[in-house]
C-alpha positions as a Markdown table, in Angstrom:
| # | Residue | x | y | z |
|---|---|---|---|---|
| 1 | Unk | -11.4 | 3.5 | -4.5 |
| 2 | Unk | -8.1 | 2.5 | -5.1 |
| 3 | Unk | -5.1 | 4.7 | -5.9 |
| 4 | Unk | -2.2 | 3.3 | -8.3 |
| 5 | Unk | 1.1 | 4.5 | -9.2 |
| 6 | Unk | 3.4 | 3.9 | -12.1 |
| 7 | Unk | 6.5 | 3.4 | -11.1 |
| 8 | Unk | 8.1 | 3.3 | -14.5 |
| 9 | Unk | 6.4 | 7.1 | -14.8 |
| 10 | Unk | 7.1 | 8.3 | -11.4 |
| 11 | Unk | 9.9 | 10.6 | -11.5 |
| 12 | Unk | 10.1 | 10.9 | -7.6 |
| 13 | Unk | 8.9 | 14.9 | -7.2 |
| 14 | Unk | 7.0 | 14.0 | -4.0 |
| 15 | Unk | 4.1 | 15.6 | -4.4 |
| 16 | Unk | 1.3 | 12.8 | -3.7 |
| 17 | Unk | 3.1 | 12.4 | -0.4 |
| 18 | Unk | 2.7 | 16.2 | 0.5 |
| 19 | Unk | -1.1 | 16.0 | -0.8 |
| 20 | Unk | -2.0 | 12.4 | 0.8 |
| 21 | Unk | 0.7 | 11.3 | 3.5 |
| 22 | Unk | -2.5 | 8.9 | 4.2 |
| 23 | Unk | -1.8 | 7.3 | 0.7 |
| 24 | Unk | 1.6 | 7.4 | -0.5 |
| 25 | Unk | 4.8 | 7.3 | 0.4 |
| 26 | Unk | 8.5 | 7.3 | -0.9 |
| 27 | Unk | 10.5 | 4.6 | -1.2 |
| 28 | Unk | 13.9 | 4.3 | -3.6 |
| 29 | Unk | 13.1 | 7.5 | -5.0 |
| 30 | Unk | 9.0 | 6.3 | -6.0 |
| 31 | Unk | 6.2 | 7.1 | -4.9 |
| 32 | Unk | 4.1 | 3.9 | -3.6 |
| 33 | Unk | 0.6 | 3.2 | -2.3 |
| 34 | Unk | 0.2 | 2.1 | 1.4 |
| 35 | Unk | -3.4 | 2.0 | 1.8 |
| 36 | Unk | -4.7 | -0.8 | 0.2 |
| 37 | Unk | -8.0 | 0.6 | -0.1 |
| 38 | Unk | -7.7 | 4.7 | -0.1 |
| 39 | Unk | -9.8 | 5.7 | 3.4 |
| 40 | Unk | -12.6 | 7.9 | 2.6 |
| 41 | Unk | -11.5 | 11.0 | 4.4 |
| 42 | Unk | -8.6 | 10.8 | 2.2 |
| 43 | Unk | -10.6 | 10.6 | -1.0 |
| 44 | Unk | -10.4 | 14.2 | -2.1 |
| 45 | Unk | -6.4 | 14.9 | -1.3 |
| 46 | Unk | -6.1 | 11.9 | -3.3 |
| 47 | Unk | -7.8 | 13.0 | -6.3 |
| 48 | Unk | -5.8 | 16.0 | -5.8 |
| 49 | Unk | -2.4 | 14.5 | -5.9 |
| 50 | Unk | -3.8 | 12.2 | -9.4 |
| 51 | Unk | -4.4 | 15.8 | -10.9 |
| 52 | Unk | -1.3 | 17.1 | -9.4 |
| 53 | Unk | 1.6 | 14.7 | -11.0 |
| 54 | Unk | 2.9 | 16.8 | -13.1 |
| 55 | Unk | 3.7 | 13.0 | -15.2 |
| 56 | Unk | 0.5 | 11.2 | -15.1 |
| 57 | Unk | 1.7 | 8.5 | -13.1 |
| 58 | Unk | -1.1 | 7.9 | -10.8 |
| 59 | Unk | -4.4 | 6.1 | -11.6 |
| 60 | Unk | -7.4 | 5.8 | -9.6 |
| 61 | Unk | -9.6 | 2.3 | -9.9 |
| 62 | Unk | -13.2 | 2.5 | -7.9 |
């Protein structure tokens, strides 16, 4: 699976990074996806932190 932000949407609350620190990151006040390809055993905080910005800016493609 692959995790996607939108960084037009992203207002920079930070929450992905405190769900999956495996997945995103800050940068310039965005969240931004490091892992190319989202490592399984980081599957399920990822999911969490799609259902958890509170702007819909992250997508996930399988």
């Amino acid at each position: 699976m692959k995790a996607i932000v939108d960084a037009d949407l992203c207002t920079g609350c930070g929450l992905c990074v405190d769900i999956c620190p495996e997945v995103f990151v800050m940068e310039s006040d965005v969240a931004v996806v490091t892992a190319e390809i989202v490592p399984r055993d980081a599957e399920e905080s990822c999911r969490d932190a799609v259902q958890s910005c509170p702007v819909e800016a992250i997508s996930i493609a399988d």
